[in-house]
ZAMIGU-35402 format. One line per field, with one value per residue (C-alpha): x, y negated, z negated; residue number from 0; residue in one letter. Coordinates in nm, 2 decimals. Example, Ala and Ser with C-alpha at 12.3 -4.5 7.8 and 13.67 -1.06 7.14 Angstrom:
% residues 2
c1 <- [1.23 | 1.37]
c2 <- [0.45 | 0.11]
c3 <- [-0.78 | -0.71]
kollo <- [0 | 1]
papa <- [A | S]
This chain:
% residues 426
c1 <- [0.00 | 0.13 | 0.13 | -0.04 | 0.15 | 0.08 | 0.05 | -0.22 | -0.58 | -0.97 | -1.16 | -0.90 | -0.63 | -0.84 | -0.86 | -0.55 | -0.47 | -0.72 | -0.58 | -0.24 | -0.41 | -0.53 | -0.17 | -0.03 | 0.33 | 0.24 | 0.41 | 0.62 | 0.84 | 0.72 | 0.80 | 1.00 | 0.89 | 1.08 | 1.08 | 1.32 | 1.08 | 0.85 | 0.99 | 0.93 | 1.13 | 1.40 | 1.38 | 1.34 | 1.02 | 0.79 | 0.96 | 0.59 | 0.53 | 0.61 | 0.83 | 0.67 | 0.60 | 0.51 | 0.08 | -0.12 | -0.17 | -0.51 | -0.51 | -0.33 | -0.61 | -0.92 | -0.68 | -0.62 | -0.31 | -0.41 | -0.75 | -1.06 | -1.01 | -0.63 | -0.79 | -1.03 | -0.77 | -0.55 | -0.68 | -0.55 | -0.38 | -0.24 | 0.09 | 0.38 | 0.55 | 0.24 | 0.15 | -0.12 | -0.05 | 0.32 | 0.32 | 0.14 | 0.41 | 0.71 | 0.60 | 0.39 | 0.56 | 0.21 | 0.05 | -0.33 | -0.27 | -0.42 | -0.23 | -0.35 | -0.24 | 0.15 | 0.16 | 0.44 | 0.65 | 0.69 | 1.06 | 1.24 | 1.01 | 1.03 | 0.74 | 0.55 | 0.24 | -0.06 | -0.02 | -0.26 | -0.29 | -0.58 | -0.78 | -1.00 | -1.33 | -1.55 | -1.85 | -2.10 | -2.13 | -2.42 | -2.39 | -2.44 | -2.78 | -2.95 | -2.90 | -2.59 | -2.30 | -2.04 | -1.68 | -1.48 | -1.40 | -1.26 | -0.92 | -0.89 | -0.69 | -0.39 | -0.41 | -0.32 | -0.56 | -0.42 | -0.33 | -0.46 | -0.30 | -0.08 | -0.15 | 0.08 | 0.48 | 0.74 | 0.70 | 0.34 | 0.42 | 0.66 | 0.39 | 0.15 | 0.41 | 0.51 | 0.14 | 0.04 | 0.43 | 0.38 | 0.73 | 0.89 | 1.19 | 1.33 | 1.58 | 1.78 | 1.74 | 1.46 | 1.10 | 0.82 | 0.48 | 0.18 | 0.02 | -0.33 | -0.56 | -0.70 | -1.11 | -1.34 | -1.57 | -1.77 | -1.48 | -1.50 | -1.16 | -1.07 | -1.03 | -0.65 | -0.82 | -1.00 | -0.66 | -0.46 | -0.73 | -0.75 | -0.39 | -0.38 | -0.63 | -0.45 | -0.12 | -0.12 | -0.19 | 0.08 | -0.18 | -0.16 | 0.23 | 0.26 | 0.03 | 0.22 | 0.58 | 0.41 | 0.28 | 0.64 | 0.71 | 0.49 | 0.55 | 0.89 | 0.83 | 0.61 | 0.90 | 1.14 | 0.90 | 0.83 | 1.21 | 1.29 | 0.99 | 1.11 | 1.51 | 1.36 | 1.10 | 1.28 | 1.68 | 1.75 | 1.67 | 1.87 | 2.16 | 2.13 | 2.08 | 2.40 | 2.58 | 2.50 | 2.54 | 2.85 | 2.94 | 2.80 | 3.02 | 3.36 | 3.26 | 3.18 | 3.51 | 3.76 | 3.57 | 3.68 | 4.01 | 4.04 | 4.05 | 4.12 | 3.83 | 3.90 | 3.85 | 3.66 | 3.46 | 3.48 | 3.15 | 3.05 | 3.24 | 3.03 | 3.07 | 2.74 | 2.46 | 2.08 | 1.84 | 1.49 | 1.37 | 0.99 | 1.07 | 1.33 | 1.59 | 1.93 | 2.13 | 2.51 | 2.52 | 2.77 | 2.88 | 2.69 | 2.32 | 2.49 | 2.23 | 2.46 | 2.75 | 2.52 | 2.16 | 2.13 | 2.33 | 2.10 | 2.26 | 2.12 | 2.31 | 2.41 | 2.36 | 2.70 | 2.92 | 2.84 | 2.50 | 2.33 | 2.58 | 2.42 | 2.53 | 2.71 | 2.57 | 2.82 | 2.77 | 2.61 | 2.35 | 2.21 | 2.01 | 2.12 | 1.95 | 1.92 | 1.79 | 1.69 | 1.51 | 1.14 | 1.11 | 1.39 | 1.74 | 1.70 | 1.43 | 1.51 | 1.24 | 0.96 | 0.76 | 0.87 | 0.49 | 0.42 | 0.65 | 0.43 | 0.62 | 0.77 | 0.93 | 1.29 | 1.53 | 1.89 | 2.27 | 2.55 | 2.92 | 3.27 | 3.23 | 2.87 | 2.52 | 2.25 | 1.94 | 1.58 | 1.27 | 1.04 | 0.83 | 0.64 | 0.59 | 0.50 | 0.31 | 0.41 | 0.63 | 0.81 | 1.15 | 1.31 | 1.16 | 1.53 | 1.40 | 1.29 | 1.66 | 1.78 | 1.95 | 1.59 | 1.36 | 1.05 | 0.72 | 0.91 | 0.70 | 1.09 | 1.13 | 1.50 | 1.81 | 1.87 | 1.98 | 1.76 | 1.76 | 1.55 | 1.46 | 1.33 | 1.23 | 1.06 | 0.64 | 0.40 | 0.54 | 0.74 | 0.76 | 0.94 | 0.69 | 0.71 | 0.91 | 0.82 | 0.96 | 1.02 | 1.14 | 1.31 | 1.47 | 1.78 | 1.68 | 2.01 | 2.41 | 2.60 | 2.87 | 2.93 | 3.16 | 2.82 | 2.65 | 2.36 | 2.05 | 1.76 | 1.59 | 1.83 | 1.84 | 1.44]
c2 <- [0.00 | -0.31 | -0.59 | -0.90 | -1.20 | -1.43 | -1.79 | -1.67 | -1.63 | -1.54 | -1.44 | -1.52 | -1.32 | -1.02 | -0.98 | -1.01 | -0.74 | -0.54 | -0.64 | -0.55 | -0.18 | -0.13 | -0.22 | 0.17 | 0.01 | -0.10 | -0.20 | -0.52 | -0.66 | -1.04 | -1.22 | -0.90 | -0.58 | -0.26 | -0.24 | -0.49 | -0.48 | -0.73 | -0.93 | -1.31 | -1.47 | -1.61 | -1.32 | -1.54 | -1.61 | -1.90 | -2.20 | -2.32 | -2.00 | -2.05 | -1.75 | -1.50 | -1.53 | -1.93 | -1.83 | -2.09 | -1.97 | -1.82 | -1.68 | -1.36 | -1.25 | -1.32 | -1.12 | -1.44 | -1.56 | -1.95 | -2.18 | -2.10 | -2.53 | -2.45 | -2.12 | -2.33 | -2.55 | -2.32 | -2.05 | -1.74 | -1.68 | -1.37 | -1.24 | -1.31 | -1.02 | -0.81 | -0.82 | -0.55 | -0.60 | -0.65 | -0.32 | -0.15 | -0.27 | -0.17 | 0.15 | 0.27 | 0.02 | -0.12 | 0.17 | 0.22 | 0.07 | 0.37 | 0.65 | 1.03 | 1.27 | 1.37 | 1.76 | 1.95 | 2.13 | 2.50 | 2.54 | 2.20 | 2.13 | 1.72 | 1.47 | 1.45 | 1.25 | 1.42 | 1.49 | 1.23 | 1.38 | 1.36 | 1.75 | 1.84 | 1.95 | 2.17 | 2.09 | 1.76 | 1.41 | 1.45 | 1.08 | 1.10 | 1.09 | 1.43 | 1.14 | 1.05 | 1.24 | 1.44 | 1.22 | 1.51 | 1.76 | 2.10 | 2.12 | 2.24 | 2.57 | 2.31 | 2.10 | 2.21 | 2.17 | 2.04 | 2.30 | 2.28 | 2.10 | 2.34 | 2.18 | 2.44 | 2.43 | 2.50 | 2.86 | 2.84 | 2.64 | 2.81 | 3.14 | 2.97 | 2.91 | 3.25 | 3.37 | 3.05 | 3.09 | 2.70 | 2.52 | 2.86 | 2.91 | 3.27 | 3.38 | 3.25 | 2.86 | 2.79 | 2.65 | 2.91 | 2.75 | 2.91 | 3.21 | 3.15 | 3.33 | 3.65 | 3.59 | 3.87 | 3.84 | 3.56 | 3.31 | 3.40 | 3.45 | 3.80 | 3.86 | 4.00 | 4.34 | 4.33 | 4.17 | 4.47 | 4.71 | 4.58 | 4.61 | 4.93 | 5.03 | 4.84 | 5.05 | 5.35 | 5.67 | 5.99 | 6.14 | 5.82 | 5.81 | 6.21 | 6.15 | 5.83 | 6.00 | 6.31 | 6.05 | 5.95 | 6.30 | 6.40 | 6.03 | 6.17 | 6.48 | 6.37 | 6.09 | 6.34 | 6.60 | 6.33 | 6.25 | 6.64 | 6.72 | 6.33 | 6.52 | 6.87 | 6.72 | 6.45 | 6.39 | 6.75 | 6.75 | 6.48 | 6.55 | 6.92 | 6.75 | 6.54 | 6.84 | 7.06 | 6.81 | 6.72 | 7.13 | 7.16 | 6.86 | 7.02 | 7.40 | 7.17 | 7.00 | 7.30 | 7.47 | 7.17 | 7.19 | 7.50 | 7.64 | 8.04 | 8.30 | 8.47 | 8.84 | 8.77 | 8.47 | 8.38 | 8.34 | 8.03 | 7.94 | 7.87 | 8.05 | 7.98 | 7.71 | 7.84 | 7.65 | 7.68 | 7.47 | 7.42 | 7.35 | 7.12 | 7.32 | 7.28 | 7.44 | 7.58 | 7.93 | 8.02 | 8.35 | 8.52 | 8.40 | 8.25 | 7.99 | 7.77 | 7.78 | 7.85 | 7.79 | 7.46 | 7.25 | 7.29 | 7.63 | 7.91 | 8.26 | 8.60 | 8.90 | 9.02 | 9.27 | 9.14 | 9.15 | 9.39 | 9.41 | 9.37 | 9.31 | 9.01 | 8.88 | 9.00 | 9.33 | 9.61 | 9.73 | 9.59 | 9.36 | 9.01 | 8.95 | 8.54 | 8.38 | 8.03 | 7.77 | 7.73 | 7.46 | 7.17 | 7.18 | 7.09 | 7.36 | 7.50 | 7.76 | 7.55 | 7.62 | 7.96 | 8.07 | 7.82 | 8.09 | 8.25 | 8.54 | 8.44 | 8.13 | 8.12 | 8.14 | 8.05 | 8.14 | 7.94 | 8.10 | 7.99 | 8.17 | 8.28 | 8.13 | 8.42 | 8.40 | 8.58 | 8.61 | 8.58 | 8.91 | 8.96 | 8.85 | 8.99 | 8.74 | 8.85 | 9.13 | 9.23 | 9.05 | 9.41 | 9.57 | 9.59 | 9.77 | 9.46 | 9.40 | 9.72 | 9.82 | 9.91 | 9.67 | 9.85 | 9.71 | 9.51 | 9.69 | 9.81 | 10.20 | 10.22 | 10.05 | 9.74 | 9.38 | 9.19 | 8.92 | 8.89 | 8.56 | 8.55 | 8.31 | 8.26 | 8.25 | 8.08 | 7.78 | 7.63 | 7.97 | 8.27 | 8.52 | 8.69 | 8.72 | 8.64 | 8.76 | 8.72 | 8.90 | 8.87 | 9.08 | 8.94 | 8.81 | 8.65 | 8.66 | 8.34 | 8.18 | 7.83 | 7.74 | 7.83 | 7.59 | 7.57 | 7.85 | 7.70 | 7.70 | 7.47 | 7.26 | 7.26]
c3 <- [0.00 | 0.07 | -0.22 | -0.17 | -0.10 | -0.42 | -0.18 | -0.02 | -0.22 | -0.20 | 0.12 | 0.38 | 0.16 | 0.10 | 0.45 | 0.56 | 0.33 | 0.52 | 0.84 | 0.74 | 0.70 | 1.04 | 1.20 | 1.23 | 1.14 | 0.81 | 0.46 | 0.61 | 0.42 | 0.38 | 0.72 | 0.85 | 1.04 | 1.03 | 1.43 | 1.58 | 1.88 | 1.76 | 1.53 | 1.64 | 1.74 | 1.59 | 1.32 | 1.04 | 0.84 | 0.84 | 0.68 | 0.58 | 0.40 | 0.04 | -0.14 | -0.33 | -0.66 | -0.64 | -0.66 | -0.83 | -1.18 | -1.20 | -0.87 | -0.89 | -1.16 | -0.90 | -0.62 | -0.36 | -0.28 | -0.17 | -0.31 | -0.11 | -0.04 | 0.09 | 0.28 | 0.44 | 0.57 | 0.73 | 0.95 | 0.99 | 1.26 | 1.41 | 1.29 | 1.56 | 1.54 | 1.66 | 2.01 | 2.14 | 2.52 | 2.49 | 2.28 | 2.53 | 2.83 | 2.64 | 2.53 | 2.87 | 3.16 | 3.25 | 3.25 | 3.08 | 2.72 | 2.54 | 2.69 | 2.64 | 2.38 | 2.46 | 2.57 | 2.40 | 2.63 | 2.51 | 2.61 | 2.56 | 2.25 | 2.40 | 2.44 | 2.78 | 2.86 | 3.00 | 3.40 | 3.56 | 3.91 | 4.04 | 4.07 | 4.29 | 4.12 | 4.31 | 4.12 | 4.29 | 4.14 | 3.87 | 3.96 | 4.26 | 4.43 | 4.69 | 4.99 | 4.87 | 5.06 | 4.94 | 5.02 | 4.94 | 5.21 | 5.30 | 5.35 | 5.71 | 5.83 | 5.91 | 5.58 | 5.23 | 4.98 | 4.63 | 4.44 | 4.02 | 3.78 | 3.56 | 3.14 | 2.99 | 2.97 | 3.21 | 3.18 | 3.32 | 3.59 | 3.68 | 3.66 | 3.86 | 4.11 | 4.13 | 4.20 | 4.47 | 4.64 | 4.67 | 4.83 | 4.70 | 4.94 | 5.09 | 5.18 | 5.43 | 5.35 | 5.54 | 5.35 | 5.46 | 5.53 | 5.34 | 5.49 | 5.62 | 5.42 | 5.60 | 5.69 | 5.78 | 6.07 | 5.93 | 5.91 | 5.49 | 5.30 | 5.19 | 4.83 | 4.74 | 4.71 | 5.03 | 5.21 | 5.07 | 5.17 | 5.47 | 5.49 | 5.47 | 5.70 | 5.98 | 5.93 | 6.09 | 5.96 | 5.96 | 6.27 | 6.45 | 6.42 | 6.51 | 6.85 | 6.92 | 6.93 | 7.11 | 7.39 | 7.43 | 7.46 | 7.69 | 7.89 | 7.89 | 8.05 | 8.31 | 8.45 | 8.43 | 8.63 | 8.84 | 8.95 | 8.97 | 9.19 | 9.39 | 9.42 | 9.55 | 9.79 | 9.89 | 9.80 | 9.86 | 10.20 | 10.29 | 10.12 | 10.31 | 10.63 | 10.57 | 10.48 | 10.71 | 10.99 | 10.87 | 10.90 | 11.26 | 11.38 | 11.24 | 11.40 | 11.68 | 11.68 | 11.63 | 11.94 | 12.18 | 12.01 | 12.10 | 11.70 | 11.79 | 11.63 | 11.35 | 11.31 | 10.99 | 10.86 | 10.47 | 10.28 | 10.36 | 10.71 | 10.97 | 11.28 | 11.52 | 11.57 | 11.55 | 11.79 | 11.76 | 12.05 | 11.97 | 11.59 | 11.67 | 11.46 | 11.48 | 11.22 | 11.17 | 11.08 | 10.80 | 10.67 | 10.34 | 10.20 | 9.89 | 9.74 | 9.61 | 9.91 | 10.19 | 10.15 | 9.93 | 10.18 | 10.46 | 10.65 | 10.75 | 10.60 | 10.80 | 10.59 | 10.52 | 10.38 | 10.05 | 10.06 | 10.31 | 10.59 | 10.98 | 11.29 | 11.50 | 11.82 | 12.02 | 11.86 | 12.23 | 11.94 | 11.60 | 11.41 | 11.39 | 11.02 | 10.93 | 10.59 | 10.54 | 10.29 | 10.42 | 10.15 | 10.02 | 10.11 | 10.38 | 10.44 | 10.81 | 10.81 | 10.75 | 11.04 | 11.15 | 11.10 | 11.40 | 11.65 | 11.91 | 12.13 | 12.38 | 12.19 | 12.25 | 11.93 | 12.12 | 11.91 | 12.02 | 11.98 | 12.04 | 12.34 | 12.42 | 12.41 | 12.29 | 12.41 | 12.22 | 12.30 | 11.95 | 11.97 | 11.66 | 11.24 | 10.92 | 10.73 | 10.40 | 10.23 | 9.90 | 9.89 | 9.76 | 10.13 | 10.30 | 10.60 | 10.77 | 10.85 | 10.96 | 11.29 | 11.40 | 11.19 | 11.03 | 11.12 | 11.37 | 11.66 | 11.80 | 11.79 | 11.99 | 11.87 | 12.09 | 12.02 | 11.76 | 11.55 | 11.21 | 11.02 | 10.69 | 10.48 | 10.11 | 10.11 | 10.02 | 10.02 | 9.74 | 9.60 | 9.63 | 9.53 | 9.91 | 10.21 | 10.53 | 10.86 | 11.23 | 11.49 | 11.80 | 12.12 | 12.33 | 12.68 | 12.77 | 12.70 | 12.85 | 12.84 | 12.74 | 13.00 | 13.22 | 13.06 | 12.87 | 12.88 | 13.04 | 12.67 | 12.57 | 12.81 | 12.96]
kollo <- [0 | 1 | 2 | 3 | 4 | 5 | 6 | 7 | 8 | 9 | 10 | 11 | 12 | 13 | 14 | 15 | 16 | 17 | 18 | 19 | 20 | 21 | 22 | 23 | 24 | 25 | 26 | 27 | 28 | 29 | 30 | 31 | 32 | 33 | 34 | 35 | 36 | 37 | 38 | 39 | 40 | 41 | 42 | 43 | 44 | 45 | 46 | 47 | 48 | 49 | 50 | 51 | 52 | 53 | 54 | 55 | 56 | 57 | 58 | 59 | 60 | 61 | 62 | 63 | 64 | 65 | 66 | 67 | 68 | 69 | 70 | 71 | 72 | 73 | 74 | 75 | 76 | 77 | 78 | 79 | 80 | 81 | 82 | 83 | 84 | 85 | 86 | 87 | 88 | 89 | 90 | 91 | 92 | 93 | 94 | 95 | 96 | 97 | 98 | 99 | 100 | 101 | 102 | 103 | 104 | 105 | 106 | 107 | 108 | 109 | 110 | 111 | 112 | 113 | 114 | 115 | 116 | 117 | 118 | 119 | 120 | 121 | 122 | 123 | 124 | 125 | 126 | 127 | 128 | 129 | 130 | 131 | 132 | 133 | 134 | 135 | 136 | 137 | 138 | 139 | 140 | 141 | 142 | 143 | 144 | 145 | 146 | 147 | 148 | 149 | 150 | 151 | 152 | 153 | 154 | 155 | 156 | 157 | 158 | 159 | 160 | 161 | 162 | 163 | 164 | 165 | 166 | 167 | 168 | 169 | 170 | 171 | 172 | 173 | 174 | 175 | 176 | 177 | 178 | 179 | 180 | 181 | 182 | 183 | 184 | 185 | 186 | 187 | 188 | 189 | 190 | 191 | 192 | 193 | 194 | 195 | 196 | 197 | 198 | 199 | 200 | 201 | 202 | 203 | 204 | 205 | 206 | 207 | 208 | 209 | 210 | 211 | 212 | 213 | 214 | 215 | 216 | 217 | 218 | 219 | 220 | 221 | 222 | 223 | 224 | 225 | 226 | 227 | 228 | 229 | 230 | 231 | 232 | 233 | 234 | 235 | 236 | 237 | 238 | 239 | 240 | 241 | 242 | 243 | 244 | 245 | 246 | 247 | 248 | 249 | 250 | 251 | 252 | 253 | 254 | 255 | 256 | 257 | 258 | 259 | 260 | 261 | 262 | 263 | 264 | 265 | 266 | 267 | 268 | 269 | 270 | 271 | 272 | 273 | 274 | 275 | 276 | 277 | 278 | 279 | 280 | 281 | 282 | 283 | 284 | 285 | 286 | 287 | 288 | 289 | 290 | 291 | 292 | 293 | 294 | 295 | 296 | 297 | 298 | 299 | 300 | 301 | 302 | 303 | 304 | 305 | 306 | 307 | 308 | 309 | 310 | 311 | 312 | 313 | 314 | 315 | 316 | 317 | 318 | 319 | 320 | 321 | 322 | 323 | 324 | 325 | 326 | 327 | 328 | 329 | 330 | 331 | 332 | 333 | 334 | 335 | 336 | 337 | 338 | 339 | 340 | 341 | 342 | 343 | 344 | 345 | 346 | 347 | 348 | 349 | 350 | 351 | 352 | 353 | 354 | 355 | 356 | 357 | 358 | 359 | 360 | 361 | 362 | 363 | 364 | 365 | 366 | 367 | 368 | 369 | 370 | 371 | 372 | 373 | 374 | 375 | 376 | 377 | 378 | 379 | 380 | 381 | 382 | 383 | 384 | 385 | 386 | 387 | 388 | 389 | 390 | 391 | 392 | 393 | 394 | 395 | 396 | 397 | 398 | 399 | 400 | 401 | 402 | 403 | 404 | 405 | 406 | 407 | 408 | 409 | 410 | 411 | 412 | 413 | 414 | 415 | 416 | 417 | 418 | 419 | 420 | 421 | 422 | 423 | 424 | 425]
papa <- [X | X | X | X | X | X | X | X | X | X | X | X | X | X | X | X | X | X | X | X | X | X | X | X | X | X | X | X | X | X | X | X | X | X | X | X | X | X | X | X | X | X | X | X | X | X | X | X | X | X | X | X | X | X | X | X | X | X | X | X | X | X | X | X | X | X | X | X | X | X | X | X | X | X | X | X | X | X | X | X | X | X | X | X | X | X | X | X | X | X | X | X | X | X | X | X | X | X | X | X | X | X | X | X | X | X | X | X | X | X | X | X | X | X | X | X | X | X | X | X | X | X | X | X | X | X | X | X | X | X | X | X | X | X | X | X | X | X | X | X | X | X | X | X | X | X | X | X | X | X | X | X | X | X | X | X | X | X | X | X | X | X | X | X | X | X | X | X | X | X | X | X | X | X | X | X | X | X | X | X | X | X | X | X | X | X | X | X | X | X | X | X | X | X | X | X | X | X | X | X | X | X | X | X | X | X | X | X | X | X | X | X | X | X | X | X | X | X | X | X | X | X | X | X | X | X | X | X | X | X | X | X | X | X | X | X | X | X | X | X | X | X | X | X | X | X | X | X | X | X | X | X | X | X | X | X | X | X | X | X | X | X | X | X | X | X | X | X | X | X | X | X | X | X | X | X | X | X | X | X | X | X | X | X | X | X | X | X | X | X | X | X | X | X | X | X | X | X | X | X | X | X | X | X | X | X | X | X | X | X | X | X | X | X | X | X | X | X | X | X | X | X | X | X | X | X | X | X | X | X | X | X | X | X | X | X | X | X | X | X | X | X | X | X | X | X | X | X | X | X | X | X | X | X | X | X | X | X | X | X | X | X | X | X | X | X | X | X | X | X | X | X | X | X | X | X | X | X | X | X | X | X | X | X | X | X | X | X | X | X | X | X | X | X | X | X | X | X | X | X | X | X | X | X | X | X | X | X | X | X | X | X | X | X | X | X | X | X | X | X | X | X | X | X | X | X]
């Protein structure tokens, strides 16, 4: 409590004592104030004010400090060292003079006024009329709405952070911009359970992942079916055309050089040219029916001592037995089903051209029926020995389930330096 001052007296005294209570900084010392921000100025205390202790006798007993008279006189005026709106500046820097409760911070256990930003409130204006409109508005998909005003310490913002992901940054530097939130088909936002679910159902399952990688299988398979059914149809037979022209230009060559005959060919030498005039075939002739040295690059093979051993051309009595490719490499017996008899089937030599007459086929037979090539073919229509020549061939096509064959009888032996047989050049 602080004492009265004894020059002052009555009314006016009573109440400045009662004044003096509702100042928070109370219990002055007379003409001083414990905070050096508002004492007057000057910092001294009113010459006119008379010391304590100097009260009119009489006075102290009724509780007044001054005569009612002397009261009268002099008004009260406000103490100088108390100044409401200069308080307010020092302490808040112009802000609102009665500032809001301080919030204590949970970590740093410091002061911090009340955060003042402003939060969106969801709720309508109760003063606010029906026909008044609503100013506040939806934040659009490209606008961020304001996010609420975290009260608590640093701990809960930093909490409520964690959960919104608001300015967090990842890694790698770079600030990330806040997902849209997902919307079902009414343009609604998902709840967290219904995004995750959803989620989920848009990842694929282990049975969508299994026929996905046996598509690329299968995709797989088919392109490379596709580009080995392209080289058999297609590259095959020109690279057997290539080779087996190149072959029928050197046999050509060492003829007109003269290149003596051997007494024996080599599997795989040529030795003769097959022409099948109304095929348009022509095709070197090379020793053996090898697949891989004979038949894939485009030649036609003799049955030879290695295999099943027949005749030459030159030879007074035999069967002159041929095999070819009806389909790919360069597939020479395509069209040997088209031979009527009659057709001519021509072998050129070193020496000798060899003409045949076709004379008969067998559509189809076992490929282990060796018959069809002997001296005297079976089913060939021939019953005496006599000079013959046999082709035979894979059927149906692009298999080789069966053998096909056809025959022919010599007509003609001449020699090149003749000239050409009238099949040839007719």
């Amino acid at each position: 409590m602080t004492a009265l001052r004894p020059e002052q007296g009555g009314a006016g005294g009573f109440e400045d004592a009662v004044r003096g209570l509702d100042d928070p900084l109370n219990d002055p010392l007379p003409g001083q104030h414990p905070s050096p921000w508002f004492r007057a100025e000057g910092g001294q205390p009113d010459p006119a004010e008379p010391e304590p202790g100097l009260s009119e006798p009489g006075l102290s007993e009724l509780g007044l400090s001054q005569p009612p008279e002397r009261q009268a006189e002099r008004p009260d005026p406000e103490p100088e060292w108390y100044d409401p709106e200069g308080y307010a500046q020092d302490w808040y820097s112009g802000a609102q003079a009665a500032p809001q409760a301080p919030v204590r911070d949970d970590e740093t256990v410091a002061l911090r006024t009340a955060d003042t930003r402003r939060i969106l409130d969801p709720r309508p204006d109760p003063d606010s009329g029906p026909d008044e409109p609503d100013e506040r508005e939806e934040p659009g998909p490209g606008t961020r709405a304001e996010s609420p005003v975290v009260t608590g310490g640093r701990a809960a913002r930093r909490k409520a952070a964690k959960k919104g992901g608001g300015g967090r940054r990842r890694a790698g530097g770079e600030a990330q911009e806040t997902a849209a939130p997902a919307q079902d088909g009414d343009g609604k936002p998902l709840s967290r359970v219904e995004a995750r679910r959803a989620a989920r159902a848009a990842k694929p399952t282990a049975g969508v992942l299994v026929s996905r990688a046996l598509g690329e299988v299968f995709i797989s398979i088919g392109v490379l079916m596709l580009l080995f059914v392209t080289y058999q149809l297609w590259w095959s037979n020109i690279r057997a055309h290539n080779l087996a022209g190149n072959a029928r230009h050197s046999l050509e060559d060492d003829w007109a050089n003269g290149k003596g005959k051997p007494d024996s060919f080599q599997p795989g030498q040529g030795f003769a040219i097959l022409y099948i005039p109304k095929l348009d075939v022509v095709v070197p002739i090379a020793e053996g029916i090898s697949k891989t040295k004979v038949l894939d690059k485009g030649m036609v093979g003799h049955y030879d001592k290695d295999s099943i051993p027949t005749a030459m051309p030159e030879a007074k009595t035999g069967n002159f037995a041929l095999a070819g490719h009806r389909n790919t490499h360069g597939e020479p017996f395509r069209y040997v089903n088209r031979l009527k008899p009659g057709d001519p089937i021509v072998v050129e030599t070193q020496d000798k051209y060899y003409v045949y007459k076709m004379s008969s086929l067998l559509p189809s037979t076992s490929p282990s029926n060796t018959a069809v090539i002997n001296p005297v073919p079976a089913g060939s229509g021939f019953t005496a020995p006599g000079r013959y020549i046999t082709l035979t061939t894979c059927t149906p096509e692009f298999t080789s389930t069966y053998r096909m064959i056809v025959w022919g009888k010599m007509v003609e032996e001449r020699p090149r330096s003749e000239g050409k047989p009238d099949a040839l050049v007719g």
